[in-house]
Gaussian input, Z-matrix of N, CA and C with variables (Angstrom, degrees):
# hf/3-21g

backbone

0 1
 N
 C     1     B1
 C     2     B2     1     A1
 N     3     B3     2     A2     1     D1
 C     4     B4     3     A3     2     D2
 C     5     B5     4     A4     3     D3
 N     6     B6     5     A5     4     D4
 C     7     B7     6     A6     5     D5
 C     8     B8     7     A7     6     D6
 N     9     B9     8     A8     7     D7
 C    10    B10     9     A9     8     D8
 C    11    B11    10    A10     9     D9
 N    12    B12    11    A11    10    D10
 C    13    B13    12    A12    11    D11
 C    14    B14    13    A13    12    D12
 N    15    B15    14    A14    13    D13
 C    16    B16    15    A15    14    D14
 C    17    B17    16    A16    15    D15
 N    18    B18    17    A17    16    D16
 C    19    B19    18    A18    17    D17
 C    20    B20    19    A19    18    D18
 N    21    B21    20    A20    19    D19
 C    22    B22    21    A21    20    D20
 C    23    B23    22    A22    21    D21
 N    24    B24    23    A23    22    D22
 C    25    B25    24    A24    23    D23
 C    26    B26    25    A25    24    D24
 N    27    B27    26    A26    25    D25
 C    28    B28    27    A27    26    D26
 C    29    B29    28    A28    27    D27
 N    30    B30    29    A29    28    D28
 C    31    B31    30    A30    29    D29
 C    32    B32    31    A31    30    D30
 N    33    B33    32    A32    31    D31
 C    34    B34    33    A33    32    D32
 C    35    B35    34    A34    33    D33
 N    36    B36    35    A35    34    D34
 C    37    B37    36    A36    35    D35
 C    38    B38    37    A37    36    D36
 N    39    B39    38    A38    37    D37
 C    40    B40    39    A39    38    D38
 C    41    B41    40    A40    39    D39
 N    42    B42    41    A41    40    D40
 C    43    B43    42    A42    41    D41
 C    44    B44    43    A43    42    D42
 N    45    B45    44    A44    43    D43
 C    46    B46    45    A45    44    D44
 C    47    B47    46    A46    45    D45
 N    48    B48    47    A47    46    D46
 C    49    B49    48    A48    47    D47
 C    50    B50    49    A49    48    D48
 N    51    B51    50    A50    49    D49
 C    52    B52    51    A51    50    D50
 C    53    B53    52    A52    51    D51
 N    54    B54    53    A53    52    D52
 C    55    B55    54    A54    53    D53
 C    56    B56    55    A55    54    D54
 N    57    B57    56    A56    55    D55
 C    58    B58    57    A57    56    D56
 C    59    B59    58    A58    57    D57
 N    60    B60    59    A59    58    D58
 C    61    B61    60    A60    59    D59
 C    62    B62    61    A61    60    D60
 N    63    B63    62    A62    61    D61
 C    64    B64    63    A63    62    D62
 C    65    B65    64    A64    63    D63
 N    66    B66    65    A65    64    D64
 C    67    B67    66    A66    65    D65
 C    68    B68    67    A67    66    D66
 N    69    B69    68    A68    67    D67
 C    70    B70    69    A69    68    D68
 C    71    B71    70    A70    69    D69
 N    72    B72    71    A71    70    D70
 C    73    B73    72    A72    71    D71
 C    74    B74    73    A73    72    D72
 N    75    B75    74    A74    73    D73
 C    76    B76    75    A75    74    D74
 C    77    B77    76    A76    75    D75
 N    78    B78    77    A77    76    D76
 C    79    B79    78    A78    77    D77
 C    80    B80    79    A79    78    D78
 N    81    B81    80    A80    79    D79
 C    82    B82    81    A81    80    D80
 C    83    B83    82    A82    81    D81
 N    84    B84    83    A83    82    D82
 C    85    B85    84    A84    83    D83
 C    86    B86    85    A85    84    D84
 N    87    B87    86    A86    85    D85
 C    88    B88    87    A87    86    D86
 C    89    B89    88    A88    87    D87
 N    90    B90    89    A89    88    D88
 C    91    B91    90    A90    89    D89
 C    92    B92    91    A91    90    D90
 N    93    B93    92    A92    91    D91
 C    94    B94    93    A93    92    D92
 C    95    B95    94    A94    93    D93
 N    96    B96    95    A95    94    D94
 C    97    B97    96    A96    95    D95
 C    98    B98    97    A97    96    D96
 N    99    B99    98    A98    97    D97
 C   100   B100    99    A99    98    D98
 C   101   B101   100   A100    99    D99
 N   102   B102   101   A101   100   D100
 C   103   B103   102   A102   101   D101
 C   104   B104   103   A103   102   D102
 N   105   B105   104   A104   103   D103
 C   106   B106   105   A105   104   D104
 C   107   B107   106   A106   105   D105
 N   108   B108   107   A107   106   D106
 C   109   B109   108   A108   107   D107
 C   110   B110   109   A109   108   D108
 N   111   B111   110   A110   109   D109
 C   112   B112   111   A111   110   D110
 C   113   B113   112   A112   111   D111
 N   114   B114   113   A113   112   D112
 C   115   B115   114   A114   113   D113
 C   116   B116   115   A115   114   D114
 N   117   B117   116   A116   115   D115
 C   118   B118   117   A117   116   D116
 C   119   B119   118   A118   117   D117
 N   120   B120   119   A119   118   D118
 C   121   B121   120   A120   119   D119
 C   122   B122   121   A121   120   D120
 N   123   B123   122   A122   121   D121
 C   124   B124   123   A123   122   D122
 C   125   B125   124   A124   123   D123
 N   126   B126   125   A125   124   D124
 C   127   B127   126   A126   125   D125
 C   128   B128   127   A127   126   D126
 N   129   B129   128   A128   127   D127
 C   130   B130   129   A129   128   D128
 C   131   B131   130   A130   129   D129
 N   132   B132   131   A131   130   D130
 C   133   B133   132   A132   131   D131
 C   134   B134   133   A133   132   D132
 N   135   B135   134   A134   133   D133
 C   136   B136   135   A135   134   D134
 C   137   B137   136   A136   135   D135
 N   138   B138   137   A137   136   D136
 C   139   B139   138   A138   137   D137
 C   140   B140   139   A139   138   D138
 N   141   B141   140   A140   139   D139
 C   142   B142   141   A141   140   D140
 C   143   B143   142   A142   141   D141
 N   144   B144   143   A143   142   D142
 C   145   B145   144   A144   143   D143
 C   146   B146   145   A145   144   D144
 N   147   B147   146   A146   145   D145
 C   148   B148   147   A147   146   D146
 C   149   B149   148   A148   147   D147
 N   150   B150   149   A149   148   D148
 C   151   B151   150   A150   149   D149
 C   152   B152   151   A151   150   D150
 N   153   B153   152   A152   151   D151
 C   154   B154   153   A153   152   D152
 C   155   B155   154   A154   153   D153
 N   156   B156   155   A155   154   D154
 C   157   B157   156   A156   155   D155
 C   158   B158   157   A157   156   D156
 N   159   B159   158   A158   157   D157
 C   160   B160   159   A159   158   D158
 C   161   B161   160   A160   159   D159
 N   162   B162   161   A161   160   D160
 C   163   B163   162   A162   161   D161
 C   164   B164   163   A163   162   D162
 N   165   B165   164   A164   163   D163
 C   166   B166   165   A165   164   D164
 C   167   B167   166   A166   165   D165
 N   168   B168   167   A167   166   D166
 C   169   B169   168   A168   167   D167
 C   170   B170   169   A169   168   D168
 N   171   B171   170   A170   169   D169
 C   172   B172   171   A171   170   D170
 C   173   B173   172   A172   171   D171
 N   174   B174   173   A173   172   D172
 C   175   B175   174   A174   173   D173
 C   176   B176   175   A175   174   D174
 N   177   B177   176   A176   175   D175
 C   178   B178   177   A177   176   D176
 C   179   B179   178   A178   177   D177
 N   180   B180   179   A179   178   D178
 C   181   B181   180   A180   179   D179
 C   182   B182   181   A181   180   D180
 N   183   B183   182   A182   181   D181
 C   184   B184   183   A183   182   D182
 C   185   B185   184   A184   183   D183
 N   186   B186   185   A185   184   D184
 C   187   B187   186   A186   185   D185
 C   188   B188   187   A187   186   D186
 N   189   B189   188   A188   187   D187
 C   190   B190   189   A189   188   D188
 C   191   B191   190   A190   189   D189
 N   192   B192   191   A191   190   D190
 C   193   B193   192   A192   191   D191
 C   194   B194   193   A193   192   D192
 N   195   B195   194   A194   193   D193
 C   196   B196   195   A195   194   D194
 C   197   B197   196   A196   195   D195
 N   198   B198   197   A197   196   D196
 C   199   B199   198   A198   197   D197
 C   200   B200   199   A199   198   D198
 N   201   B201   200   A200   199   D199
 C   202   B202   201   A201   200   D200
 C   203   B203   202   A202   201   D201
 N   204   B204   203   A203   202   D202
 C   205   B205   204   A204   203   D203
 C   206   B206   205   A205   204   D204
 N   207   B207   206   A206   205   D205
 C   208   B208   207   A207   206   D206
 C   209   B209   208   A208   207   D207
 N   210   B210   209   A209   208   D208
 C   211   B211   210   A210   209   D209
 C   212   B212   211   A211   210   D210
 N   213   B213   212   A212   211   D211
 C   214   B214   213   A213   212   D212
 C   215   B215   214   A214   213   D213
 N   216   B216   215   A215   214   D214
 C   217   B217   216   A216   215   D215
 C   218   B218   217   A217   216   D216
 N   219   B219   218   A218   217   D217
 C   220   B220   219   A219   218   D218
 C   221   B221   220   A220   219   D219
 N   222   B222   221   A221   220   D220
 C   223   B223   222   A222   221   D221
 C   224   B224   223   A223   222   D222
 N   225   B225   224   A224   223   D223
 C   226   B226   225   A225   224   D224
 C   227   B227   226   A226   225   D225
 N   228   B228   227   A227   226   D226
 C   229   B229   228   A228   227   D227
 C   230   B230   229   A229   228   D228
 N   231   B231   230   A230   229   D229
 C   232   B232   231   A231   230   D230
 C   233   B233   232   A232   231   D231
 N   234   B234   233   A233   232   D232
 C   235   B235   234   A234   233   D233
 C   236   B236   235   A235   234   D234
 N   237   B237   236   A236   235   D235
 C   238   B238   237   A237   236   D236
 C   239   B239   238   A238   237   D237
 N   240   B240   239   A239   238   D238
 C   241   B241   240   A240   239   D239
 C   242   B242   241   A241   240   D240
 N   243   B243   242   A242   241   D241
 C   244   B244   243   A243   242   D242
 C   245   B245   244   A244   243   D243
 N   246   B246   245   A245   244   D244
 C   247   B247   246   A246   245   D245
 C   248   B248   247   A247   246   D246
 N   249   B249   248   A248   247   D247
 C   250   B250   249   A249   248   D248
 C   251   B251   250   A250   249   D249
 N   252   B252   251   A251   250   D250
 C   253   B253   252   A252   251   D251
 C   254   B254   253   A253   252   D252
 N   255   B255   254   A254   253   D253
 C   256   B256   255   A255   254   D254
 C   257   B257   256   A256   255   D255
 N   258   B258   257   A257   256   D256
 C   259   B259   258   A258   257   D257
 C   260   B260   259   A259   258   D258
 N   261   B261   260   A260   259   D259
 C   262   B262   261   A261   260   D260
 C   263   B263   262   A262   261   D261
 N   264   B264   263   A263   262   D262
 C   265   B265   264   A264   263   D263
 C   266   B266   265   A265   264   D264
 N   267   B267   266   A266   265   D265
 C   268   B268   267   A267   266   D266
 C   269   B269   268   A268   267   D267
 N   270   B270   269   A269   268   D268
 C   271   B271   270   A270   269   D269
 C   272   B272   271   A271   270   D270
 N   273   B273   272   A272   271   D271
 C   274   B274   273   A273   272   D272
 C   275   B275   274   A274   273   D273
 N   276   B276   275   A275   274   D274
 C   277   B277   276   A276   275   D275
 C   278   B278   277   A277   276   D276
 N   279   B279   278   A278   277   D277
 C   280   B280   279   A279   278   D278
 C   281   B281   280   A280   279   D279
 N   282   B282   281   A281   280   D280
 C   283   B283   282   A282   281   D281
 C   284   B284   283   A283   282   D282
 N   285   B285   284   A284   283   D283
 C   286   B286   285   A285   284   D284
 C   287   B287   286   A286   285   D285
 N   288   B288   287   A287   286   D286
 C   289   B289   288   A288   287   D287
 C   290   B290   289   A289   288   D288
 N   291   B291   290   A290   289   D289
 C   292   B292   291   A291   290   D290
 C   293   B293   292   A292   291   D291
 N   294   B294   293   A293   292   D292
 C   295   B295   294   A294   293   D293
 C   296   B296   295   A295   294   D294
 N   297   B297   296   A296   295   D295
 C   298   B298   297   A297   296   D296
 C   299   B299   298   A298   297   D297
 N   300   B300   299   A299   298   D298
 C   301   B301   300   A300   299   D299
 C   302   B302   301   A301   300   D300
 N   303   B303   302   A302   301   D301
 C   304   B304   303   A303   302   D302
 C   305   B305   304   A304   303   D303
 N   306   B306   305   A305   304   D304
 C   307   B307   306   A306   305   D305
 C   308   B308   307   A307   306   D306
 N   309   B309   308   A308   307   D307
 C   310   B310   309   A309   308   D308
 C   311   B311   310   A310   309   D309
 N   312   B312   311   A311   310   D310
 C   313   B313   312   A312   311   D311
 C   314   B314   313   A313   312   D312
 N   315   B315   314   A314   313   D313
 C   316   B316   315   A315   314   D314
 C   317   B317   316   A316   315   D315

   B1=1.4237
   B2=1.5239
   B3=1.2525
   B4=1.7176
   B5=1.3522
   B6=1.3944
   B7=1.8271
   B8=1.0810
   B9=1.5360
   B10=1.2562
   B11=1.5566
   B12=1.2140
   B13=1.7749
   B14=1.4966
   B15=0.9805
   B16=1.9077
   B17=1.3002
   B18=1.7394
   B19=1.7919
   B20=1.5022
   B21=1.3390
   B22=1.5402
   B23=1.6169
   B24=1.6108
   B25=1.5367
   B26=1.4546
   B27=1.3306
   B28=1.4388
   B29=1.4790
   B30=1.4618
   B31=1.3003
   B32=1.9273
   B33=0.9394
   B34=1.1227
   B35=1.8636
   B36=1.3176
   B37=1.4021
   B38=1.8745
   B39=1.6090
   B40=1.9978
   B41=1.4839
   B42=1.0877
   B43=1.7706
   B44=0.9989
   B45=1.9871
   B46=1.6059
   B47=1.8731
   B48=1.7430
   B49=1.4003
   B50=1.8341
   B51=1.3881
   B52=1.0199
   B53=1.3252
   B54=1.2527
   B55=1.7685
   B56=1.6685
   B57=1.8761
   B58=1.1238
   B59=1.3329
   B60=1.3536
   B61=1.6992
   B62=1.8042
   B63=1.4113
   B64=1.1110
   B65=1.6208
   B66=1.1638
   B67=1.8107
   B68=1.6770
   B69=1.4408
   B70=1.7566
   B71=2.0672
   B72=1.6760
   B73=1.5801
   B74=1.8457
   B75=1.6259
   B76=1.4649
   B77=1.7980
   B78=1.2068
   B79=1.6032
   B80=1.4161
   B81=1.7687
   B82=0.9593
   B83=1.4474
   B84=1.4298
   B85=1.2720
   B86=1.8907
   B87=1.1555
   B88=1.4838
   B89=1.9756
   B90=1.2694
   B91=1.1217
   B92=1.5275
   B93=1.0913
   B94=1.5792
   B95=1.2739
   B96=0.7514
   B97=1.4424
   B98=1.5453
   B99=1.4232
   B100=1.6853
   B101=1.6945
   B102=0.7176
   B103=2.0998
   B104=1.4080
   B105=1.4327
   B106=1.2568
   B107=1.0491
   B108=1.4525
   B109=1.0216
   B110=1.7120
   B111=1.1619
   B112=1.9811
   B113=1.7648
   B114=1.2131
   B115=1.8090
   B116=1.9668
   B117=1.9086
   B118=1.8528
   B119=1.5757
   B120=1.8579
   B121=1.7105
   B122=1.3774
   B123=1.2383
   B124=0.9526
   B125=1.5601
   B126=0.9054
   B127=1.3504
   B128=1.3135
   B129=1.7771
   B130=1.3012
   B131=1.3219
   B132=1.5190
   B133=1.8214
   B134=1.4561
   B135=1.4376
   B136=1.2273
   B137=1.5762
   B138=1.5930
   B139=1.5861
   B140=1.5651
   B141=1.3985
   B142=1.7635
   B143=1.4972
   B144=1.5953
   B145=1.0144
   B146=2.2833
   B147=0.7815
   B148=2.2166
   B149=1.9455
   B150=1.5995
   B151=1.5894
   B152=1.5283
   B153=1.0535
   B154=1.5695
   B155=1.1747
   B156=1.5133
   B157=1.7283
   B158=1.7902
   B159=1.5231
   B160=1.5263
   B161=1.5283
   B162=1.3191
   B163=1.5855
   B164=1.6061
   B165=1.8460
   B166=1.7526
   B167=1.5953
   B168=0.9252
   B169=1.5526
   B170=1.6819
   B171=1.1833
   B172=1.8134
   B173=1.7086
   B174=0.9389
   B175=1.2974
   B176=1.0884
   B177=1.4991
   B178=1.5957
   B179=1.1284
   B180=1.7503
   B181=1.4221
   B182=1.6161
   B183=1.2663
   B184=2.1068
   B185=1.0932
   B186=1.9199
   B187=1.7452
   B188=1.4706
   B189=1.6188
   B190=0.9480
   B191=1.1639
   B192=0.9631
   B193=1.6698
   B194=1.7979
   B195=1.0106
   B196=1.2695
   B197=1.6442
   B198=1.7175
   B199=1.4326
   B200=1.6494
   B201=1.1135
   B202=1.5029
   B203=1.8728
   B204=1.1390
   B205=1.3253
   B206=1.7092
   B207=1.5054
   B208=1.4823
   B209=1.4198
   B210=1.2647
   B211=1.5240
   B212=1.9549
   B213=1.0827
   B214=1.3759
   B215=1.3231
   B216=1.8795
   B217=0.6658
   B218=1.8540
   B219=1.4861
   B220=1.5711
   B221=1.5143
   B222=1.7148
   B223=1.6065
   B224=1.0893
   B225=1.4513
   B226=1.5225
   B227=1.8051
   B228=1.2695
   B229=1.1456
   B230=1.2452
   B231=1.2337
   B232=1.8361
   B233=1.4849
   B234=1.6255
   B235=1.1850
   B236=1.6135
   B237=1.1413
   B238=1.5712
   B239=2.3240
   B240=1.1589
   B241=1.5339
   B242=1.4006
   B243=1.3826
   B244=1.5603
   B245=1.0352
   B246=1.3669
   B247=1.2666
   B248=1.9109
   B249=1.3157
   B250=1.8868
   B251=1.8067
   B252=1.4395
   B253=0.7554
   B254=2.2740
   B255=1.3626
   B256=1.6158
   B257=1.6503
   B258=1.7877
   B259=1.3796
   B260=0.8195
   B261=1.5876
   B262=1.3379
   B263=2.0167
   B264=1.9067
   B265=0.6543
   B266=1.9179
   B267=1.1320
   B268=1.1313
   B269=1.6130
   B270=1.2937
   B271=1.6823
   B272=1.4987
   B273=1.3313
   B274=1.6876
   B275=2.2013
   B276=1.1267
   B277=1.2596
   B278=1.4760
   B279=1.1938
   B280=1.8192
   B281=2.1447
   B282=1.3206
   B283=1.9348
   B284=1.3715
   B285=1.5954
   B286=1.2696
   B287=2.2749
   B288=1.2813
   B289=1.4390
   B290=1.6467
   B291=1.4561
   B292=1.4946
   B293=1.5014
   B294=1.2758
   B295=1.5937
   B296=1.1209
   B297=1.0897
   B298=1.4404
   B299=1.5106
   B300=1.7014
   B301=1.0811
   B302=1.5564
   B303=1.3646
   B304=1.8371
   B305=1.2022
   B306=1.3121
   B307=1.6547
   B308=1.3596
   B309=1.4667
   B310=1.1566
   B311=1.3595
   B312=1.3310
   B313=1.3917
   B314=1.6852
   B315=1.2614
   B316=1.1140
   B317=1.7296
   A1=107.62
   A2=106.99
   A3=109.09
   A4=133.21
   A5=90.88
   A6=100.59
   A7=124.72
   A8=124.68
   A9=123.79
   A10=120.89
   A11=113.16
   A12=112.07
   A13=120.84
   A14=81.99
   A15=96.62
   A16=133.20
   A17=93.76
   A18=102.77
   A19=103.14
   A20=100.37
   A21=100.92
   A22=122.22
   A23=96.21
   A24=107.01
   A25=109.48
   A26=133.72
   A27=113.57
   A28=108.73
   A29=128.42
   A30=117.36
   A31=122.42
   A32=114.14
   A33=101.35
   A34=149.32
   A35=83.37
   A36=102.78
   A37=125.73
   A38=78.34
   A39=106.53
   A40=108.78
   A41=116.87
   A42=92.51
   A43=128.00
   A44=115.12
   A45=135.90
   A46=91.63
   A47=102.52
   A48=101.40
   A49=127.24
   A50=132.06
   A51=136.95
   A52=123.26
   A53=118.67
   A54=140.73
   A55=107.17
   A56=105.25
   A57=116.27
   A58=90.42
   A59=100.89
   A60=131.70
   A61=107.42
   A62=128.61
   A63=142.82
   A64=118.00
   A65=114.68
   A66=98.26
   A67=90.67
   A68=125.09
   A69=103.89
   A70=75.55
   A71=96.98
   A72=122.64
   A73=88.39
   A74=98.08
   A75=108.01
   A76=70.98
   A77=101.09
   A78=98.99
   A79=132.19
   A80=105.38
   A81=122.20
   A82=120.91
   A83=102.55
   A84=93.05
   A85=105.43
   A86=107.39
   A87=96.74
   A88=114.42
   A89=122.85
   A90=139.84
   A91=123.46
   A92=148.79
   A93=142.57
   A94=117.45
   A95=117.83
   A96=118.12
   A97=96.76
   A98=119.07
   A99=116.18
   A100=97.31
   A101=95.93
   A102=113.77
   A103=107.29
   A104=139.36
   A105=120.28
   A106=158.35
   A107=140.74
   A108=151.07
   A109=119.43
   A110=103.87
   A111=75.45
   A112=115.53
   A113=119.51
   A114=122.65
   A115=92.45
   A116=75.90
   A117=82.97
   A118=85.21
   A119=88.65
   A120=105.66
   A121=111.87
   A122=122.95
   A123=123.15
   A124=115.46
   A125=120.41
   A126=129.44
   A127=122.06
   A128=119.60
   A129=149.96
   A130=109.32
   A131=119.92
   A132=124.29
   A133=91.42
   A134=110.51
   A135=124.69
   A136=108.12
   A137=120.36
   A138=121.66
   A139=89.56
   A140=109.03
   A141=92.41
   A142=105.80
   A143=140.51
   A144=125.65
   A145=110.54
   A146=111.43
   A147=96.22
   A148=72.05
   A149=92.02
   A150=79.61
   A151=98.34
   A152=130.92
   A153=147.20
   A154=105.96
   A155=123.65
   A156=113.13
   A157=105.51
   A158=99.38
   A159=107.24
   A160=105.51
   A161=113.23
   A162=154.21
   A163=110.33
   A164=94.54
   A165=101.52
   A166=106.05
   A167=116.26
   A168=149.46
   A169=91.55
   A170=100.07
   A171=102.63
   A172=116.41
   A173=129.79
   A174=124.73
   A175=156.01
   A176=126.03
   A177=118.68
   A178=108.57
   A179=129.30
   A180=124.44
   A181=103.60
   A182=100.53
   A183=126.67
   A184=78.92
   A185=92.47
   A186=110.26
   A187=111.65
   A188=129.76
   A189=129.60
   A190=125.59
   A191=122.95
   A192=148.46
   A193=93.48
   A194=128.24
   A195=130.54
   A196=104.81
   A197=92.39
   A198=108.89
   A199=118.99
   A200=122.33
   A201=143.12
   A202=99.92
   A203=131.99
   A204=146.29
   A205=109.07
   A206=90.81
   A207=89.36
   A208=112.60
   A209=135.87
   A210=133.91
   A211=81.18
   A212=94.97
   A213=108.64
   A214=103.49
   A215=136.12
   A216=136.31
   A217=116.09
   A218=91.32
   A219=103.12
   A220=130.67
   A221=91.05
   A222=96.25
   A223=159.67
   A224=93.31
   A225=115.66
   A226=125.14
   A227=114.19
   A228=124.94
   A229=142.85
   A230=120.61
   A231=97.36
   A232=103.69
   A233=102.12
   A234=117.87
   A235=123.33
   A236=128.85
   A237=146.34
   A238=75.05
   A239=106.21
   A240=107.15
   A241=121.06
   A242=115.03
   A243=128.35
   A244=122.19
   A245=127.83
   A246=121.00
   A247=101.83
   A248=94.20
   A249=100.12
   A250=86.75
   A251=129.52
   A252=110.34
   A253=124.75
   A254=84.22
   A255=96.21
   A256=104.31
   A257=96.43
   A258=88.57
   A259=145.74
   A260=135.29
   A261=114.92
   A262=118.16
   A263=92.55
   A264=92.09
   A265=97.02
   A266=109.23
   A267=143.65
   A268=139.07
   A269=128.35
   A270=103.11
   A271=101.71
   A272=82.12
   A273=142.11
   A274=92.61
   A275=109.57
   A276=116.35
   A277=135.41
   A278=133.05
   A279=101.59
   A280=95.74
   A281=82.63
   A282=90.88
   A283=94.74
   A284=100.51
   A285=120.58
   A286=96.27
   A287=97.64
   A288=78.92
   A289=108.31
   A290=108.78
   A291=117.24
   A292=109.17
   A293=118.32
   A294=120.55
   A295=121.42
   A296=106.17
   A297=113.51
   A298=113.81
   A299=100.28
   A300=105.51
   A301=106.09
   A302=113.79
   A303=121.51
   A304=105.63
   A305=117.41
   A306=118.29
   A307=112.65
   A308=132.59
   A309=136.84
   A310=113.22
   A311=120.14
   A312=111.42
   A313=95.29
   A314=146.49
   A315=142.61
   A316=111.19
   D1=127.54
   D2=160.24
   D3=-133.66
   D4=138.34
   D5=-178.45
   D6=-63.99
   D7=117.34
   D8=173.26
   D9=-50.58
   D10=131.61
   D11=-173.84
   D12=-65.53
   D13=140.32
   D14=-158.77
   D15=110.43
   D16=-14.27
   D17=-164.01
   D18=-89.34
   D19=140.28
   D20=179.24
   D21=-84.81
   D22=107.90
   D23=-166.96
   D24=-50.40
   D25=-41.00
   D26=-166.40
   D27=-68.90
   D28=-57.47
   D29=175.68
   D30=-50.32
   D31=-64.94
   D32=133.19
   D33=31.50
   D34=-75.62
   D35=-172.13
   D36=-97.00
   D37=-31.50
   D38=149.13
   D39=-58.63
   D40=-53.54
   D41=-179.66
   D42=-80.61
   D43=-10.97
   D44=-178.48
   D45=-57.94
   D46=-69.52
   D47=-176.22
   D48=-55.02
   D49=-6.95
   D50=147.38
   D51=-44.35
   D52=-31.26
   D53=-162.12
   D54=-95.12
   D55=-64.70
   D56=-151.35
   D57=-156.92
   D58=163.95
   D59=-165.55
   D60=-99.66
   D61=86.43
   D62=177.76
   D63=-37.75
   D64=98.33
   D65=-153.88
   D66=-104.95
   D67=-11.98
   D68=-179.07
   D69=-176.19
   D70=128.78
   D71=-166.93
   D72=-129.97
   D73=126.66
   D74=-175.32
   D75=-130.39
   D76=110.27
   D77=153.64
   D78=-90.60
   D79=162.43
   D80=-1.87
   D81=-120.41
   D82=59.33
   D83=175.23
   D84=-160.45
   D85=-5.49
   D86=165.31
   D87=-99.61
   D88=163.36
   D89=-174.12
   D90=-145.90
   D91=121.18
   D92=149.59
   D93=-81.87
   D94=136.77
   D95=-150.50
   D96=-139.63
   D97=144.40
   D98=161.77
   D99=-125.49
   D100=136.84
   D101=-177.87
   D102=-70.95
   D103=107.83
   D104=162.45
   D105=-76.47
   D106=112.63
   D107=-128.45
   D108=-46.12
   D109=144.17
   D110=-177.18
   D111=90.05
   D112=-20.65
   D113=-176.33
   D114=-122.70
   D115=151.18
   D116=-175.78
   D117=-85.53
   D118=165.38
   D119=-172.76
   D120=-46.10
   D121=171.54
   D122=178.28
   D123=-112.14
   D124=21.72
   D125=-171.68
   D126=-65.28
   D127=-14.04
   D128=155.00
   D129=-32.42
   D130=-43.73
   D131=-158.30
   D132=-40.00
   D133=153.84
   D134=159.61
   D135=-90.58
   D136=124.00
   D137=165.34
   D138=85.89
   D139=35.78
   D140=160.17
   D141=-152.11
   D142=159.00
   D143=173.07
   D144=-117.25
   D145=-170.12
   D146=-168.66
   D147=-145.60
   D148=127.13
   D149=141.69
   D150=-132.89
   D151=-155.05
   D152=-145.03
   D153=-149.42
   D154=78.91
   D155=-164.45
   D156=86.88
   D157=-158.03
   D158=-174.20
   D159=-38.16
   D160=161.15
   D161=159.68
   D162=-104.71
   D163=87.28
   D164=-172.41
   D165=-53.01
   D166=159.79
   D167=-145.95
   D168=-84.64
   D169=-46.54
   D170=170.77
   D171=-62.51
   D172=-10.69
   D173=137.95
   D174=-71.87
   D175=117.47
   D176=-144.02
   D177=-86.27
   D178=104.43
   D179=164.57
   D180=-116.03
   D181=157.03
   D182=148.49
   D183=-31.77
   D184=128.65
   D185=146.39
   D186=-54.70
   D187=-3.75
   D188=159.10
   D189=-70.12
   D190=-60.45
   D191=-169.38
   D192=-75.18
   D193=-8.61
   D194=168.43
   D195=-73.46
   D196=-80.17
   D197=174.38
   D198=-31.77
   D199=-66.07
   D200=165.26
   D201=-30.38
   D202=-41.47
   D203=176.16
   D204=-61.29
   D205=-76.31
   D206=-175.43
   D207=-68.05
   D208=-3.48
   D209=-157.62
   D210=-81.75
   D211=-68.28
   D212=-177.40
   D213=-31.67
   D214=-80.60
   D215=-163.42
   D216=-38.41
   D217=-42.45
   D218=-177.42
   D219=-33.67
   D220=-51.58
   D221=166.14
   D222=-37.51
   D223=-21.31
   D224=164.45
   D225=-101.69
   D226=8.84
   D227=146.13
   D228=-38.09
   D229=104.21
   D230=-170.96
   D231=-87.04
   D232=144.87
   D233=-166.79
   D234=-103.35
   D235=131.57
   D236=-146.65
   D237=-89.33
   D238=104.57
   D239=153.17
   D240=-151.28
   D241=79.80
   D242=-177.02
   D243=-41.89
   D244=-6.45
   D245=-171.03
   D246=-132.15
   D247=22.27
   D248=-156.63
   D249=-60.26
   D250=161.64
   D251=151.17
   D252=101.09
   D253=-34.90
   D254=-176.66
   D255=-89.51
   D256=165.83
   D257=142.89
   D258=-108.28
   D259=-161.09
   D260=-151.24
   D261=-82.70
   D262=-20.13
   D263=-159.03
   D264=-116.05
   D265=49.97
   D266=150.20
   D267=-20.17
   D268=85.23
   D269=-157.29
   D270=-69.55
   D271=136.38
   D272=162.97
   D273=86.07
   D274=28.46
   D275=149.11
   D276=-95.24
   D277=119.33
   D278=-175.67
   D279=-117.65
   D280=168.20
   D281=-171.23
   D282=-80.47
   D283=165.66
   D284=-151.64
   D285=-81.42
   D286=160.07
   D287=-170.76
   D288=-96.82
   D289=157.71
   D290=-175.57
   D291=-59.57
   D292=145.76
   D293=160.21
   D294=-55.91
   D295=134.85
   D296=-179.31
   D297=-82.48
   D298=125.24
   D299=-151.15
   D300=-92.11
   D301=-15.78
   D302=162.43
   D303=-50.21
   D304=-56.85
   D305=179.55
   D306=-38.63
   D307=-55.25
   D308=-162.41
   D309=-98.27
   D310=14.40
   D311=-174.23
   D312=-149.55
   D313=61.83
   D314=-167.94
   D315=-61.51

């Protein structure tokens, strides 16, 4: 969800939580939002827009408020980890190597 600029996030954000359950607030103007079950959308707010997934590109946010977007989105990525899961000492895996302890102790 994002706040239209200018809009004053705290009031605002009282009627967001009427709707939906605020799960991560980058002020002041982005929101994640989960909808609660049982209430019509909330897409009504005055001075805010809902998308469903991405925040099209035609919307003007902070390379922050960008970043902050996709980070989120990311999470649900499934993640490439070949070795998720094993141990360390694993065939044709070997364990990670000790610190070197010269390094840290000159």
């Amino acid at each position: 969800m994002v706040f239209d600029a200018g809009a004053p996030p705290g009031a605002i954000l009282q009627q967001v939580r009427q709707h939906a359950v605020v799960l991560q607030w980058l002020p002041p103007r982005i929101a994640i939002v989960r909808l609660r079950a049982g209430l019509p959308p909330a897409r009504t707010v005055a001075g805010t827009s809902w998308y469903d997934g991405a925040v099209p590109a035609s919307v003007d946010l902070a390379p922050t408020e960008r970043l902050f977007v996709d980070a989120w989105l990311s999470r649900r990525e499934t993640k490439d980890r070949p070795a998720d899961g094993l141990h360390w000492d694993a065939p044709g895996k070997e364990p990670p190597d000790w610190p070197d302890e010269a390094a840290h102790h000159p």
